[in-house]
C-alpha positions as CSV (number, residue, x, y, z in Angstrom):
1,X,142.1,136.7,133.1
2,X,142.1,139.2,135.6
3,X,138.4,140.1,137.6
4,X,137.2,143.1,137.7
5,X,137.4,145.1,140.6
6,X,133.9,145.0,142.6
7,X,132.0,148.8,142.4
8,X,131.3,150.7,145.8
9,X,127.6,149.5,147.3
10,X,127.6,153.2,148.3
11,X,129.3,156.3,147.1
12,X,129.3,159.8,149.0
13,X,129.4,163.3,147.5
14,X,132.5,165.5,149.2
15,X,129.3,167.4,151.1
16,X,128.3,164.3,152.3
17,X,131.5,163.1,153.3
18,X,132.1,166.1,155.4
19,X,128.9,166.0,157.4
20,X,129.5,162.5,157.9
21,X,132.9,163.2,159.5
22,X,131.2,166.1,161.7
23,X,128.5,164.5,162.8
24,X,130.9,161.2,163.7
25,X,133.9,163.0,165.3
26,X,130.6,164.6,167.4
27,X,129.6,161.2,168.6
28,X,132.7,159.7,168.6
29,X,131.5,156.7,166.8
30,X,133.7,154.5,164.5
31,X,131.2,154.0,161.7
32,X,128.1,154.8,159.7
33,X,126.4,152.1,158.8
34,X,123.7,152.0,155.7
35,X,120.8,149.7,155.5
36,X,117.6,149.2,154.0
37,X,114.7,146.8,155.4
38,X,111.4,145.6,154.5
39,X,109.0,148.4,155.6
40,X,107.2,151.8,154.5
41,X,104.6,152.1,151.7
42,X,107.1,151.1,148.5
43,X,108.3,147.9,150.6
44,X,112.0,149.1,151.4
45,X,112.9,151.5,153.9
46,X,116.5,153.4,154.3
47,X,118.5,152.8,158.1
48,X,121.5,154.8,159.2
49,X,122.9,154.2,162.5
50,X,126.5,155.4,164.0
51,X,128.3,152.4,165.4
52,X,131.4,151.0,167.0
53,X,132.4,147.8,165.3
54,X,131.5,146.0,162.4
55,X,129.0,143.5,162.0
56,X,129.7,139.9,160.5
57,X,127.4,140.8,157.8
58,X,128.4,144.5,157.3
59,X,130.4,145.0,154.3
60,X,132.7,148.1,155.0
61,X,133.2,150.5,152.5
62,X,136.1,153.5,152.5
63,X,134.3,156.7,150.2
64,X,136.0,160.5,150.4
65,X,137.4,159.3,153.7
66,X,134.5,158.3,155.5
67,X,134.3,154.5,156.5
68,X,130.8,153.3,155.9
């Protein structure tokens, strides 16, 4: 029996995408990466940060051509 395929942790709208890919080929930066930590009055709290490489942890996703 064949698995499923996994769904995207993250999806972008095209708007999205494209200030994503502005803001990226402005920095010059590889990646956008998407967290969320303990913090903030409901517990979680949202990161974005522009990086380079990827992470051990970091699990890359490809969304309206924008590798997050």
């Amino acid at each position: 029996m064949a698995r499923r395929p996994r769904p995207k942790v993250v999806t972008l709208t095209d708007a999205a995408a494209a200030r994503v890919r502005e803001v990226m080929a402005d920095r010059a930066a590889g990646f956008l990466r998407v967290g969320v930590k303990n913090a903030g009055c409901a517990g979680m709290e949202y990161t974005m940060d522009y990086v380079d490489d990827v992470a051990t942890a970091d699990e890359r996703v490809e969304d309206n051509g924008v590798s997050i």
